[in-house]
C-alpha positions, 0 to 999 in steps of 0.5 A, a space after each residue: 500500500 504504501 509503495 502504490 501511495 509513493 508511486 501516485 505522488 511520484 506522479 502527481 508530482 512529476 506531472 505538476 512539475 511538467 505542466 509547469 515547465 510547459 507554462 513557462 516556456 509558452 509564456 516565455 516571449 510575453 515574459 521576453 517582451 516585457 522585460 524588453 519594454 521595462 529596459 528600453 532605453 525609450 519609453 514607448 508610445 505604443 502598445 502591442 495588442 496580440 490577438 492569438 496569431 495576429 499581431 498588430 500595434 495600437 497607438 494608447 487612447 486617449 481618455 476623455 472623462 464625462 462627468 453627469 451632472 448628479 442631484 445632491 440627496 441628503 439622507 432623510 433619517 439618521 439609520 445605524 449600520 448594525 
């Protein structure tokens, strides 16, 4: 019994220690880019947005910020939090 507990840990470990492994070698260019965008000696003015096989780069946006105008409400009895 306890060879066939040792052998199912062996396993589960070495199969943990594969998909782990295989993750970090898919993401190792993201990671690669990345710290290639952190080092540059220019900060960048564009950002790349990757769409599974298809690459292209997008100039950032930028935000306009809308404000709507809001009634002010006073509460109209005094409730305490229990």
């Amino acid at each position: 019994m306890t060879f066939i507990a040792s052998l199912l840990f062996a396993i589960a470990l070495i199969a943990s220690v594969a998909v782990i492994a295989l993750t970090f070698s898919n993401a190792m260019p993201r990671i690669i880019e990345v710290i290639d965008m952190e080092f540059a000696p220019a900060v960048a003015v564009e950002r790349r947005i990757t769409f599974g096989e298809i690459r292209g780069r997008k100039p950032q946006p930028v935000a306009e910020v809308i404000v709507f105008p809001r009634k002010a409400t006073a509460p109209s009895d005094f409730l305490l939090a229990a």
